[in-house]
NULUM-909369 format. One line per field, with one value per residue (C-alpha): residue in one letter; residue number from 1; x, y negated, z negated. Coordinates in steps of 0.2 Angstrom, whole numbers. Each point is the difference from the previous one (the first is absolute). Layout:
N
res <- c(A,...) $
n <- c(NUM,...) $
X <- c(X,...) $
Y <- c(Y,...) $
Z <- c(Z,...) $
This chain:
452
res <- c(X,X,X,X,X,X,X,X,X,X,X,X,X,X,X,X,X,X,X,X,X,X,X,X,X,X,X,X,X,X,X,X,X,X,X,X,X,X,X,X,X,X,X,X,X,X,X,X,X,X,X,X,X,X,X,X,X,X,X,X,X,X,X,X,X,X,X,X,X,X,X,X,X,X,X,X,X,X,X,X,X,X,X,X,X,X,X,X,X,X,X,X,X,X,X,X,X,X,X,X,X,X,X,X,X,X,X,X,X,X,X,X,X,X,X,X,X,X,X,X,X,X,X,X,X,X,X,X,X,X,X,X,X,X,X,X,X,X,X,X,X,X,X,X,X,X,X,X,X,X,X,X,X,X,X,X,X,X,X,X,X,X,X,X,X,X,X,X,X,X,X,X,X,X,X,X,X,X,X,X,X,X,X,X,X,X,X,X,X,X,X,X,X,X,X,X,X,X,X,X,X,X,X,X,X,X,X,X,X,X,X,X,X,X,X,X,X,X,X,X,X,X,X,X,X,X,X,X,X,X,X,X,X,X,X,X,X,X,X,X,X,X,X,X,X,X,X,X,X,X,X,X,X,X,X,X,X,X,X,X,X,X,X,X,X,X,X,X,X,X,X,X,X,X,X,X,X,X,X,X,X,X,X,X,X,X,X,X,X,X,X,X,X,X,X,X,X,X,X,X,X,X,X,X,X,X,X,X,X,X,X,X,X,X,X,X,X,X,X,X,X,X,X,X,X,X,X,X,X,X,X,X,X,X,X,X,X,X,X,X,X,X,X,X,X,X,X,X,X,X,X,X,X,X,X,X,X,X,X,X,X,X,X,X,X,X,X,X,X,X,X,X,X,X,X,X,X,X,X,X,X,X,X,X,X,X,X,X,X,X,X,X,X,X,X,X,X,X,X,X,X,X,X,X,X,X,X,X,X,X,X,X,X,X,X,X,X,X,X,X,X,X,X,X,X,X,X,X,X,X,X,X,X,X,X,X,X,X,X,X,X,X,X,X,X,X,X,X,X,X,X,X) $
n <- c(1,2,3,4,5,6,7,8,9,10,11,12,13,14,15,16,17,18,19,20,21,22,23,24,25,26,27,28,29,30,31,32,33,34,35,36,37,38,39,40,41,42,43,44,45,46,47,48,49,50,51,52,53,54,55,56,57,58,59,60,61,62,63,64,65,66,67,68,69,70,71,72,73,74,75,76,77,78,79,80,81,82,83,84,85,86,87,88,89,90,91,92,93,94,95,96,97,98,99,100,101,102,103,104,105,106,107,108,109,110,111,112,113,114,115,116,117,118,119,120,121,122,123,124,125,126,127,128,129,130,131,132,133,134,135,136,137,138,139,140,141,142,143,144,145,146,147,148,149,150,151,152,153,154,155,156,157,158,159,160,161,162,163,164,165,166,167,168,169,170,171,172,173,174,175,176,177,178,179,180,181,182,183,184,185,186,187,188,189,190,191,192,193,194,195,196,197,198,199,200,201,202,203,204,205,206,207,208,209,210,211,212,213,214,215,216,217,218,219,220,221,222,223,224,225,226,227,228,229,230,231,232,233,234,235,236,237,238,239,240,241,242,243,244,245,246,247,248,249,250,251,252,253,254,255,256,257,258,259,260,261,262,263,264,265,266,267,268,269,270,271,272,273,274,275,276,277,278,279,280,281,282,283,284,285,286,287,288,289,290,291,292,293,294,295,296,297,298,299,300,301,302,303,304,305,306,307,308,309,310,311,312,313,314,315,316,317,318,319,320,321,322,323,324,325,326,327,328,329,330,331,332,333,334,335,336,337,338,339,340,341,342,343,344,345,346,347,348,349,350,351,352,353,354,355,356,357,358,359,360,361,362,363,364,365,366,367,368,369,370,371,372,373,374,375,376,377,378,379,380,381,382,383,384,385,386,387,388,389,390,391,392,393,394,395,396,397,398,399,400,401,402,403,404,405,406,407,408,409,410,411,412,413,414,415,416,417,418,419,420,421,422,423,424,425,426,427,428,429,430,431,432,433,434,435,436,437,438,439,440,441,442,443,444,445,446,447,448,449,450,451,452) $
X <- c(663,6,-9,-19,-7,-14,-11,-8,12,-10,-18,1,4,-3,-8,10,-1,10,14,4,2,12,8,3,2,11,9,10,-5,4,-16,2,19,2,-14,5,1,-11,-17,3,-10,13,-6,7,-5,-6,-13,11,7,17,6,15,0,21,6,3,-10,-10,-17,-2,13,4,-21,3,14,-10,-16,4,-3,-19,-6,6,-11,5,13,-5,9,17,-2,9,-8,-5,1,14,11,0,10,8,8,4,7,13,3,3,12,10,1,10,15,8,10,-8,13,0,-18,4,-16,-5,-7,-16,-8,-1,-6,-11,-9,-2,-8,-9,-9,0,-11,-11,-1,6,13,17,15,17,15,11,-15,-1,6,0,-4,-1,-22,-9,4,17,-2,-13,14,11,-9,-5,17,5,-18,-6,14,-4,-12,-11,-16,-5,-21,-8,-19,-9,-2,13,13,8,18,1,-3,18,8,-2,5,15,6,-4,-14,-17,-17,-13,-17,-12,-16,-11,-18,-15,-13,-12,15,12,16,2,13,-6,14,-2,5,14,7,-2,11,14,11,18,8,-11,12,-7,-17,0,-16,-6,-7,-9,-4,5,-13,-15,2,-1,3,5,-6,9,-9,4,20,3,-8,11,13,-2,-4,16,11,-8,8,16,-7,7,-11,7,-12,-2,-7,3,-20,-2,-3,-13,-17,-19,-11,-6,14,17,19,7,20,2,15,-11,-7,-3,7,21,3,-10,7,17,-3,-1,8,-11,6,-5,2,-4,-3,-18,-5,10,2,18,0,14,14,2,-1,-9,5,-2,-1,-4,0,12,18,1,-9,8,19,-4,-8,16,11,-10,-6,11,-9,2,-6,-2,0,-14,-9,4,-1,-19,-4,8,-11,-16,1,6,-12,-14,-12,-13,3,-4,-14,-9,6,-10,-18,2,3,-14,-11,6,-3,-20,-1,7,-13,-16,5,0,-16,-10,8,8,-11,10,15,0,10,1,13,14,8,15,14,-3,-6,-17,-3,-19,-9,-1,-7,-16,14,7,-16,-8,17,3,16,1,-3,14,10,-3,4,15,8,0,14,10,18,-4,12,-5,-12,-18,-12,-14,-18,5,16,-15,-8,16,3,-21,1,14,-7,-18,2,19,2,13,-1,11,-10,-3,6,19,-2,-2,-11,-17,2,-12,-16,10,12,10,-3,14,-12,14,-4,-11,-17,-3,9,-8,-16,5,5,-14,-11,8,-2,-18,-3,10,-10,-15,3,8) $
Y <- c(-618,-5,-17,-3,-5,-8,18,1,8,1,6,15,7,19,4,7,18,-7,-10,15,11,-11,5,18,-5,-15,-4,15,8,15,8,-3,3,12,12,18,8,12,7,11,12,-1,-13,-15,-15,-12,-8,-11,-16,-2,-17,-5,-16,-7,16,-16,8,-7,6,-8,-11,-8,-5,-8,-8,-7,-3,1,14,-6,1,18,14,10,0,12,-5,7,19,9,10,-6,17,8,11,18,6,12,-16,-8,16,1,-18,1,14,-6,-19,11,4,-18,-1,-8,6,1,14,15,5,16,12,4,-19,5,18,-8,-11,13,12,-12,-6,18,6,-14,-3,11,-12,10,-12,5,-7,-4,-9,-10,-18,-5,-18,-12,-3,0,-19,1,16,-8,-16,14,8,-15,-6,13,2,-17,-14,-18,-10,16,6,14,3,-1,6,-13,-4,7,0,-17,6,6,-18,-3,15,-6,-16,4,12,-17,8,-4,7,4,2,14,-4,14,1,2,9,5,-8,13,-6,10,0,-10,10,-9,-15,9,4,-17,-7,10,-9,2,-8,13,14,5,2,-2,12,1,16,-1,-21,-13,-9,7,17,11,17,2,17,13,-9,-16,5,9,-13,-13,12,4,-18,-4,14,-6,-18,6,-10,11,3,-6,8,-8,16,-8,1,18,6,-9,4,0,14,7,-7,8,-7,5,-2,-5,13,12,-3,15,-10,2,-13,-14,6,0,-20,-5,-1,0,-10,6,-2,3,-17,-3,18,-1,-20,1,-17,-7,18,-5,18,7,9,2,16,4,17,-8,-1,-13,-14,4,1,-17,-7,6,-15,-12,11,-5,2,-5,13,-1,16,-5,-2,19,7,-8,7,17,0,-5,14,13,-3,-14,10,4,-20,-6,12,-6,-19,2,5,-14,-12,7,-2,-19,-2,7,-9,-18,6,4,-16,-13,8,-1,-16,-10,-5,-13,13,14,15,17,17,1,16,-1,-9,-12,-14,-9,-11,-9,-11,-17,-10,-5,-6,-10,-8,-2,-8,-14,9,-3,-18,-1,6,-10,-15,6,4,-21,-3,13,-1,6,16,5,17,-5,2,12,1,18,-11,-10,16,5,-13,-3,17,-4,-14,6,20,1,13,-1,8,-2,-11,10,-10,5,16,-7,-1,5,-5,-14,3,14,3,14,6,12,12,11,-4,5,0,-13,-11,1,0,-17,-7,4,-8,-13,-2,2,-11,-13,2,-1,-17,-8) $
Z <- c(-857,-18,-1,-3,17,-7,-4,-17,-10,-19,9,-6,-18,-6,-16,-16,7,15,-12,-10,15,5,-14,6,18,0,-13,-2,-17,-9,5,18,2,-12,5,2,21,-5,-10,-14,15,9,14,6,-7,14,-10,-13,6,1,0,10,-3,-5,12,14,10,15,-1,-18,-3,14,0,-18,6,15,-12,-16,-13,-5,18,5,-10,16,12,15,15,1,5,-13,-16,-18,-7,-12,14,-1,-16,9,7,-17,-6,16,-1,-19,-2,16,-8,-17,13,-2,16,17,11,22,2,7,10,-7,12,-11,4,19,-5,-13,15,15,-11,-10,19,6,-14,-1,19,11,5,7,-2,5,-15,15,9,-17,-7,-17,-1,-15,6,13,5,3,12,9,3,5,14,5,2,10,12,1,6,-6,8,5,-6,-13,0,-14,-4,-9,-13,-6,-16,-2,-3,16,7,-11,8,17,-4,-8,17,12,7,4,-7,14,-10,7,-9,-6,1,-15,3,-16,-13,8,12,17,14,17,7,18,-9,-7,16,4,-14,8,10,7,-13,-14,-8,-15,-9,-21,-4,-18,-5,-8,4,-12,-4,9,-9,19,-2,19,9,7,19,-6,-2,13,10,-6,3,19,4,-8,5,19,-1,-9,-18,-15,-13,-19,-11,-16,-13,-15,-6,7,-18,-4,10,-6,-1,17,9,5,6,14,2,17,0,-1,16,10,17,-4,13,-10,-16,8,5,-20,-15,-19,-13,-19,-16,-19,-3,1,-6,-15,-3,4,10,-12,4,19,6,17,13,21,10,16,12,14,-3,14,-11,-15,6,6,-17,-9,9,-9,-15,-16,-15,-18,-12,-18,-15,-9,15,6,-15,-3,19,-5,-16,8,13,-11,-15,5,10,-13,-6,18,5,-15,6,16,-9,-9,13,10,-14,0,18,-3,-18,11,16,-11,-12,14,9,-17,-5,12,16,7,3,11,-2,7,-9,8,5,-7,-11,-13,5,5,16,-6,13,-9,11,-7,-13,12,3,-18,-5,14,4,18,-2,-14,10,14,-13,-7,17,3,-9,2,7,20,-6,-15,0,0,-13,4,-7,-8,-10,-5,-4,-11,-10,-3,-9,-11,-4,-4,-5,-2,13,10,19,17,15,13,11,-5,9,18,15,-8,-19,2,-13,-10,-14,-7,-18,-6,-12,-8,-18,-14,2,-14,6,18,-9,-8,16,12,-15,0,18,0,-14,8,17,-9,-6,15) $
């Protein structure tokens, strides 16, 4: 929403320590955009904003555009990272960009080598190169093998709530979404998995599972998996396993690849779909990948499999598996930190939201439905949908809930409600940035709360 819908847009004004943070956070000073990747110890810098604003891109400046500059102090929607990317990286990216000539890309046979023992080592994960596809990300495969599994007109199940782009993704095949909701229980989502069965229906070919889930941040179980699997592999529904979080999980939890199933008959029914992207913040290189262990599903994929790599995106991919491991495993502390800094914070300081640590990636799904309430969102709504042309996309409380938090603490944050059946009450905080500027925005939050 770009316009004031009649919410108080100058309630809330920070104090001096607020305005010259913004310095460092948003305007793209020296100090932030020029700050080094790593301590003179030797570590990874996390800590130092690093501004990204006038780099077009969509989790900052897209926010301005929409809001204008004075009204974002923190854009944490979109789910890439804020962070400088591993200078192993740079280094690659740098010394290939000297070679002036951008020439057709021969795929060298080190990126496939890099990926299968990168997931070997860390996972256990045995992929086959011929059983392998590069892609240019994760999206496009998915369009792919649904193409080829799911005609037009059918369904493909989705557990919900669930990420939004693959909403987009069925669309764009002509197929129809057939929402399985999941169930809370203690802040954490479980499977009802006699409703699942349920949501299966003649016309159902293929299951999108996220592992680990976007945006409720399950890690699913080694029972859970392979009780998806059988279920699936019983009514002929191939599994399409998005992984593309799998490297980020919290402390005392643990990712299972569900190719690494012990049951080779479910495994056999699926096909995984990685990529660097959201490990390394690649989103902008257009690199992933898709394996499975049945050459029957992947001989058919390959009809409609035409991909459109790039060298700056393989060469960044190479780099990042060959020399960003110490750079990511310190990554993942610190965003496990962020996840128990954002769970104790909003405990101690923010009653009216509820919020429980996910298990993995990074993001945050808080219950804000005592927001909702405090705020008059529902009846906002309500009022708002009046006028609106009978096909436009209603407004929902959590858009109210959005736009109220620009308006009074400059944060900006996704409404629950784009992620599908049971996004109602919630919303989805990407907290893949330094922890002074998460600090600032969750005070903010509370301040603004406070006063409402």
């Amino acid at each position: 929403m770009s316009t004031n819908h009649g919410l108080d847009r100058r309630s809330f004004l920070r104090n001096a320590q607020m305005t010259a943070f913004l310095g460092a956070v948003g305007a793209g000073s020296p100090l932030a955009a020029d700050a080094p990747a790593e301590t003179s110890g030797g570590k990874f810098d996390f800590d130092t904003p690093y501004s990204r604003i006038g780099t077009d891109c969509i989790k900052w400046d897209r926010q301005i555009q929409i809001y204008g500059k004075e009204n974002i102090v923190a854009g944490m929607g979109i789910a890439d990272m804020d962070f400088r990317c591993a200078p192993a990286i740079s280094k690659a990216l740098a010394d290939r960009v000297k070679h002036e000539n951008w020439g057709y890309l021969e795929l060298p046979k080190s990126y496939a080598e890099g990926i299968i023992k990168w997931n070997k080592r860390r996972y256990g994960i045995d992929i086959n190169p011929d059983l392998m596809l590069p892609t240019d990300g994760v999206h496009p495969a998915i369009i792919t093998v649904l193409k080829t599994f799911s005609p037009p007109g059918t369904k493909v199940l989705l557990l919900t709530p669930t990420y939004d782009g693959f909403y987009g993704d069925v669309s764009y095949v002509q197929c129809k979404p057939e929402e399985c909701l999941m169930r809370m229980n203690n802040g954490r989502y479980s499977i009802d998995f006699d409703e699942f069965k349920r949501h299966i229906g003649y016309d159902t070919h293929t299951l999108i599972l996220c592992n680990p889930q976007n945006p409720t941040g399950n890690m699913w179980s080694p029972e859970d998996l392979t009780k998806i699997g059988e279920i699936c592999a019983e009514h002929r529904v191939l599994v399409l396993a998005d992984e593309i979080h799998c490297d980020f999980v919290t402390k005392g939890n643990k990712y299972t690849p569900f190719s690494t199933l012990p049951n080779k008959d479910i495994v056999k029914n699926s096909i995984t779909f990685k990529a660097a992207s959201k490990s390394f913040g690649l989103s902008a290189m257009k690199c992933g990948w898709m394996f499975s262990t049945n050459p029957d599903l992947i001989n058919r994929v390959k009809v409609n499999h035409h991909p459109d790599l790039n060298t700056l995106g393989i060469v960044a991919n190479q780099a990042a598996y060959a020399g960003g491991e110490d750079w990511l495993n310190q990554l993942v502390d610190y965003i496990d930190a962020n996840h128990q800094f954002v769970t104790d914070y909003i405990a101690a300081n923010i009653p009216l939201i509820k919020h429980v640590k996910p298990q993995g990636t990074y993001l945050t799904w808080p219950d804000v439905s005592g927001v909702v309430e405090k705020i008059g969102a529902k009846e906002k709504a309500a009022e708002m949908n009046k006028n609106r042309p009978a096909h436009s996309k209603p407004i929902t409380p959590e858009n109210i809930v959005e736009r109220w938090l620009v308006d009074h603490a400059k944060v900006q944050i996704n409404a629950g409600t784009n992620y599908g059946l049971g996004g109602a009450g919630r919303m989805r905080m990407n907290i893949a940035t330094s922890r002074k500027t998460l600090e600032l925005a969750l005070g903010n939050i509370a301040e603004a709360l406070k006063k409402a």
